[in-house]
C-alpha positions in Angstrom: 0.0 0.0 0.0 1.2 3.4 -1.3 1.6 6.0 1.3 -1.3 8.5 -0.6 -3.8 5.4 -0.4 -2.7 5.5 3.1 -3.1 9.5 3.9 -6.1 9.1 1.4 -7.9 6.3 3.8 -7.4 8.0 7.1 -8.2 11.5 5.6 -11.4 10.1 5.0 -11.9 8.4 8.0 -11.4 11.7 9.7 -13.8 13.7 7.3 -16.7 11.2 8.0 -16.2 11.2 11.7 -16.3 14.9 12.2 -19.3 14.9 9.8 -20.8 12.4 12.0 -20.2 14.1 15.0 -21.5 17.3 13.5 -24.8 15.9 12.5 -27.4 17.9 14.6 -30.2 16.0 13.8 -31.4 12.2 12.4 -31.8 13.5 9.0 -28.4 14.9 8.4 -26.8 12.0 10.1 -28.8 10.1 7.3 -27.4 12.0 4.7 -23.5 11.1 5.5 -24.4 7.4 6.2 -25.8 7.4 2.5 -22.6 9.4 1.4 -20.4 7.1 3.1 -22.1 3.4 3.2 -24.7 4.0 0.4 -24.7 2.2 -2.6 -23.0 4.8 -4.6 -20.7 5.9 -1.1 -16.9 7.0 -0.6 -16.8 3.8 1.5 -18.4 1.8 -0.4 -16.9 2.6 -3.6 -13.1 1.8 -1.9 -14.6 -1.6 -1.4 -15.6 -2.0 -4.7 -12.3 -1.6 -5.7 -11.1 -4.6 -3.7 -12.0 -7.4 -6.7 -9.5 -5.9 -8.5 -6.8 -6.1 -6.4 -3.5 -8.5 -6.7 -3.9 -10.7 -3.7 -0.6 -8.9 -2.1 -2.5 -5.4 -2.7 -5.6 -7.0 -1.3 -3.6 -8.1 2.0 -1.9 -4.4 2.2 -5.0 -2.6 1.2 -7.8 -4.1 2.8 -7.3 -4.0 6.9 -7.4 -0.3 6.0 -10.3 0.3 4.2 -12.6 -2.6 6.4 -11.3 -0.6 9.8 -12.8 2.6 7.9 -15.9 0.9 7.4 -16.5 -0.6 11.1 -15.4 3.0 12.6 -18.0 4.6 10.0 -20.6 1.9 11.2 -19.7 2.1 14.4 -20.1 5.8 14.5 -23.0 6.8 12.7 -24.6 3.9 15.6 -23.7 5.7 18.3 -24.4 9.3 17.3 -28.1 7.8 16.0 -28.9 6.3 19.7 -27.5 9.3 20.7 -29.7 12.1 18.7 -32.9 9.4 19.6 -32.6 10.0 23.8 -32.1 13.5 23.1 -35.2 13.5 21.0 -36.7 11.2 23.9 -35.8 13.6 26.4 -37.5 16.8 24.7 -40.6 15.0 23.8 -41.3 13.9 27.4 -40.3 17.2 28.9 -42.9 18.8 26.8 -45.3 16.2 27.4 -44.8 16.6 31.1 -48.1 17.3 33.3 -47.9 19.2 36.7 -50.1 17.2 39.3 -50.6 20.3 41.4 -52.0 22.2 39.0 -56.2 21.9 39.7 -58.0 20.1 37.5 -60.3 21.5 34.5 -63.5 18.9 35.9 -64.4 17.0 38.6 -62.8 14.0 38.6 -64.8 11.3 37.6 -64.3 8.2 40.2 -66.4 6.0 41.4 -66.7 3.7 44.3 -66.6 -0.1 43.5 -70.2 -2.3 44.0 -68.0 -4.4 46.2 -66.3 -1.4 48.1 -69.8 -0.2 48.6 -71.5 -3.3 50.0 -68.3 -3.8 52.6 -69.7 -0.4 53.7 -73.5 -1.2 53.6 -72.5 -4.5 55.8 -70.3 -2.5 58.3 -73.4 -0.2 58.6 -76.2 -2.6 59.4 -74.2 -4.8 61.4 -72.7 -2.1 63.6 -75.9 -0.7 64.3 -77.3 -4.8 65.4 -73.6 -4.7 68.0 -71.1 -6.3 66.0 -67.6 -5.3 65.3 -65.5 -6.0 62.0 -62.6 -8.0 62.1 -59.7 -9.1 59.7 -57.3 -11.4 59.5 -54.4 -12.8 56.9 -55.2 -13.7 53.4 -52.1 -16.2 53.5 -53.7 -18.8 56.1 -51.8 -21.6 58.1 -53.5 -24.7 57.2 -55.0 -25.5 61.0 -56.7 -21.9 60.6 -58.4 -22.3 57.2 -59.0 -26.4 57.7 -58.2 -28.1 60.6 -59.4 -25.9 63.3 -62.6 -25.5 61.4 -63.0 -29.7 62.2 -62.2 -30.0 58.6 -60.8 -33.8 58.2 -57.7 -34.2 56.3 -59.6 -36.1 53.4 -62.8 -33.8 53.3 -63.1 -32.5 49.7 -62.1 -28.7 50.3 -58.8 -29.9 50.8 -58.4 -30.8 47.1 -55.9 -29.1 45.0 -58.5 -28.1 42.4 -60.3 -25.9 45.6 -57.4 -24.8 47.5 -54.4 -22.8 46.2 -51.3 -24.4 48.4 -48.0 -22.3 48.6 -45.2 -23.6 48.8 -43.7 -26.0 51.6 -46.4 -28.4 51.7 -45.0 -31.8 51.1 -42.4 -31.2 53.3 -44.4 -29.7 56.2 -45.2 -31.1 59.5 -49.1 -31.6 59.5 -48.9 -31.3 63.3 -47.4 -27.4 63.0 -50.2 -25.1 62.8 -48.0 -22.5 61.3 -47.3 -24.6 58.2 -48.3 -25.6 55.4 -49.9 -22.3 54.6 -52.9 -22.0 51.9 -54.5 -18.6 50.4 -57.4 -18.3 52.9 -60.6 -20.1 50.5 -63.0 -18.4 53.2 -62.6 -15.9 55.9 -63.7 -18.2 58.5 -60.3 -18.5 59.6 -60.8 -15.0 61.1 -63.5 -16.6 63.4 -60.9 -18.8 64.8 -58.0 -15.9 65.4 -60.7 -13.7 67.2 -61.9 -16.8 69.3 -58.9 -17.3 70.3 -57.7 -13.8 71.1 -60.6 -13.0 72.5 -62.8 -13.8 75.2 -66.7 -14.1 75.0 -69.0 -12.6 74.8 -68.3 -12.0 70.7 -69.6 -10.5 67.9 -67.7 -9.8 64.6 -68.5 -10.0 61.1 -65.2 -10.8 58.7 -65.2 -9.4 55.2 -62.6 -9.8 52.9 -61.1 -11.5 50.2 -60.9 -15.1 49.5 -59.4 -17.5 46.5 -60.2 -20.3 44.9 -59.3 -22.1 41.7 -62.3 -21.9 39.8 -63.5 -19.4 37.4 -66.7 -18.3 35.1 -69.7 -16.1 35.0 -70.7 -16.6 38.6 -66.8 -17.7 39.6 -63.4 -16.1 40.1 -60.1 -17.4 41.7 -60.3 -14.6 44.2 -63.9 -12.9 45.5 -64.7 -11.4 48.5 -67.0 -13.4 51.2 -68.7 -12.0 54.8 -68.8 -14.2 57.7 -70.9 -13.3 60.9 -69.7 -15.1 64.0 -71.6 -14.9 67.4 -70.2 -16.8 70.8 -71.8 -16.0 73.7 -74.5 -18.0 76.5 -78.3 -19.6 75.6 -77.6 -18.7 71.7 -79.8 -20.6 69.7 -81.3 -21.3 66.2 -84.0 -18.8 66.6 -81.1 -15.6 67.4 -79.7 -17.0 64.3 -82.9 -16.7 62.0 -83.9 -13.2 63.7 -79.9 -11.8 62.5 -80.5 -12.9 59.0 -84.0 -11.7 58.7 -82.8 -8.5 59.9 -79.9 -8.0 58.1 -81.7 -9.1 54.7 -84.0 -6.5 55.0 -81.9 -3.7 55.5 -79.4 -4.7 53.2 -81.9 -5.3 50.0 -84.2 -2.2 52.1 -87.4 -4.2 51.6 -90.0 -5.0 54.4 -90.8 -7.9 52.2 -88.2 -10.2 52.6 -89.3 -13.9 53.5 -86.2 -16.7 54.3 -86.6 -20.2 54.3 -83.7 -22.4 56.4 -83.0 -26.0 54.8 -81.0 -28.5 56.4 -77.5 -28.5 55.1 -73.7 -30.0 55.9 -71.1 -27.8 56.9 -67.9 -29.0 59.3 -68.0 -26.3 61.2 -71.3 -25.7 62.2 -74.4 -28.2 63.5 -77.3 -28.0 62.8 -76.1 -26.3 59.5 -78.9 -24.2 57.1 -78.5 -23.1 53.8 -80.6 -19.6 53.7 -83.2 -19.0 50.9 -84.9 -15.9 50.6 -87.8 -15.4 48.3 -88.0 -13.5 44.6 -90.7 -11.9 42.6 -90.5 -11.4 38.9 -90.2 -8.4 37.6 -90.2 -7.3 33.7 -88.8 -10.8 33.1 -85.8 -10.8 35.8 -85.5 -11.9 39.3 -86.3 -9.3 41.7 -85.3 -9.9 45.9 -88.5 -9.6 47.9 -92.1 -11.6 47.9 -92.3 -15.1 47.5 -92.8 -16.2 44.0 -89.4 -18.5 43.9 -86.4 -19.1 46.3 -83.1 -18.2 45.8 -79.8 -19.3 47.6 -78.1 -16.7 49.0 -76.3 -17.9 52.8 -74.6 -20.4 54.2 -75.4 -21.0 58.2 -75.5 -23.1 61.5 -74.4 -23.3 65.0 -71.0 -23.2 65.2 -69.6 -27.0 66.4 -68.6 -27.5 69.3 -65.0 -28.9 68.3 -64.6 -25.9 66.4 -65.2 -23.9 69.9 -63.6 -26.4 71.8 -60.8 -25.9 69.4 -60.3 -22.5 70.2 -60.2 -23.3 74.0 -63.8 -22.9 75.2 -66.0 -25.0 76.9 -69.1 -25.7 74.5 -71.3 -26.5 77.7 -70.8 -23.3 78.4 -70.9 -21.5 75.4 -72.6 -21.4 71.8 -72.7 -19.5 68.5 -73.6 -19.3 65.5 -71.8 -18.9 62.3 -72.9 -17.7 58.9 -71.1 -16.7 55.6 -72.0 -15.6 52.1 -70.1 -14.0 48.6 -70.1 -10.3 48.5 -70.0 -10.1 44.9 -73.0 -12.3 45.0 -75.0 -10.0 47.2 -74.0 -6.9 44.9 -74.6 -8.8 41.8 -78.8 -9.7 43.7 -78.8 -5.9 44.7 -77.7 -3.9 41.9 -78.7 -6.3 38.8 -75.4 -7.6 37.9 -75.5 -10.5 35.6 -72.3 -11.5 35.3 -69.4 -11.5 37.7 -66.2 -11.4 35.8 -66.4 -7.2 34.6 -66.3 -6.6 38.3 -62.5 -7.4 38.0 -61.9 -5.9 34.1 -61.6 -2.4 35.4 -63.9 -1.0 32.4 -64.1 2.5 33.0 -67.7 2.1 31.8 -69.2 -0.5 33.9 -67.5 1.1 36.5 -69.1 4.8 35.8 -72.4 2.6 35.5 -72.6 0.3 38.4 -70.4 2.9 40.5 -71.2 4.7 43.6 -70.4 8.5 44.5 -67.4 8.6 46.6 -69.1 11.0 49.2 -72.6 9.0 49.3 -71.7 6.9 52.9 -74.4 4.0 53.4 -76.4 5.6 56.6 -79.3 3.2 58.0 -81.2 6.4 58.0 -80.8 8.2 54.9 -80.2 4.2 52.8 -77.7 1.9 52.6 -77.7 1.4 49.0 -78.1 4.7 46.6 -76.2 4.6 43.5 -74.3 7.6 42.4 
């Protein structure tokens, strides 16, 4: 290689880099890419010239003229990626909003069904004595199951009901603190207040709960209520007169009728599955009158190995238990046909179905008025 094809190589080299560095925007660092590595480019057109080479002029010439082609390349990449974050950066700094400025409108938000009938159930129980409670959503196994006198082989256990974390092959069944489960109801919260707590009590426990199951009336996690009452001389009939009650108010009809059917549940005996009658109106199912039944709660006296369990003496005292779906109740009350959009967060159902954010459920003033 001649000693011009050598000044001639890096001259060029150091033209295209400074024009490369100079380029002040995407479209002139185009340009020089096309004047260097474009089909008809000053790069390009060296390395056209390699075919006709000797191979001893190929071997001198060529390292040269390939190192001027990667630092081009190499270049023109890093000024482009370059020229892109500062066009980045301008483009969010004048897309940039301040939050304290106030807005134009009222804000639009809502209040979720569910959000609202946790409130409507704190407000009519409170007002009949009882308190709320909560508890963990990641339960020990002897809390969700085994304190509940759930047996080992009963079919809530099953993997197909009950999301298991991990650890629970290799647990000791005898710890209460392992295996842990996400909670599949919040009766579990019955059995942490029983034991922290001494009697007379009167809770209800809302919250959410998980299963593995999912459809139109179904999701892996809703929310459930539980009602739990321990105290002396309960009986059936306090039972029946706190569900009556509560329906009533909740649905804010006089008209409510319930109908108790013998059921199983472990932890309660007698157990009762709650019906409460439906008229039809315009074609759908209305709460209130007597025209059909309709499922709604699950109930009993609570067992006396579950109080036993939590270190009482059942000859001393009794309770009674009940539990039913939140989403349900909202879905009955507000004419909700289908349970999945409560979790889509659709700004339009949620503007529909939603509930003013000021509007607290009063007993006096209504429990339930939509925004």
């Amino acid at each position: 290689m001649t000693d011009n094809t050598m000044t001639d190589t890096d001259d060029l080299k150091t033209h295209l880099l400074v024009a490369i560095e100079a380029s002040a925007s995407l479209d002139a660092l185009e340009a020089v890419r096309v004047d260097a590595l474009g089909k008809q480019g000053r790069v390009t057109q060296l390395l056209k010239t390699m075919g006709a080479l000797s191979p001893e002029e190929r071997q001198a010439r060529g390292p040269a003229i390939h190192g001027l082609r990667e630092a081009v390349t190499s270049a023109i990449a890093a000024r482009k990626s370059h020229l892109e974050q500062v066009a980045l950066d301008a483009q969010l700094a004048s897309e940039a909003l301040d939050m304290t400025l106030p807005a134009d409108a009222p804000l639009p938000g809502t209040v979720h069904p569910v959000s609202q009938v946790m409130d409507e159930l704190a407000e009519i129980f409170a007002d009949l004595g009882f308190a709320v409670a909560s508890g963990p959503e990641m339960e020990t196994d002897w809390h969700n199951f085994g304190a509940l006198n759930i047996p080992e082989t009963h079919p809530a256990r099953a993997m197909h009901d009950t999301f298991y974390l991990a650890g629970r092959e290799d647990s000791d069944p005898n710890d209460r603190e392992t295996p842990r489960v996400l909670r599949t109801h919040t009766s579990p919260v019955q059995i942490r207040t029983m034991l922290a707590n001494k009697p007379p009590i009167r809770i209800i426990a809302p919250g959410r709960t998980y299963r593995s199951d999912s459809d139109a009336t179904h999701t892996p996690m809703f929310h459930q209520v539980e009602g739990l009452v321990i105290d002396k001389g309960i009986t059936l009939g306090h039972l029946k007169w706190t569900l009556e009650t509560f329906l009533k108010a909740f649905f804010e009809r006089d008209d409510i009728v319930l109908r108790l059917r013998p059921s199983y549940f472990p932890f309660t005996e007698p157990s009762a599955e709650v019906d409460v009658g439906y008229s039809v109106v315009k074609g759908k199912r209305v709460i209130g009158g007597s025209e059909g039944w309709m499922e709604v709660l699950g109930s009993g006296m609570v067992h006396p190995k579950v109080i036993e369990a939590c270190g009482l003496d059942p000859d001393e005292w009794q309770g009674f238990a009940f539990g039913c779906g939140i989403d349900r109740l909202a879905m009955l009350k507000y004419g909700m046909d289908d349970l999945r959009p409560f979790f889509d967060g659709d700004i339009r159902w949620l503007k529909h179905y939603g509930f003013s954010a000021l509007d607290m459920p009063t007993l006096s003033g209504g429990v339930g008025t939509p925004a």
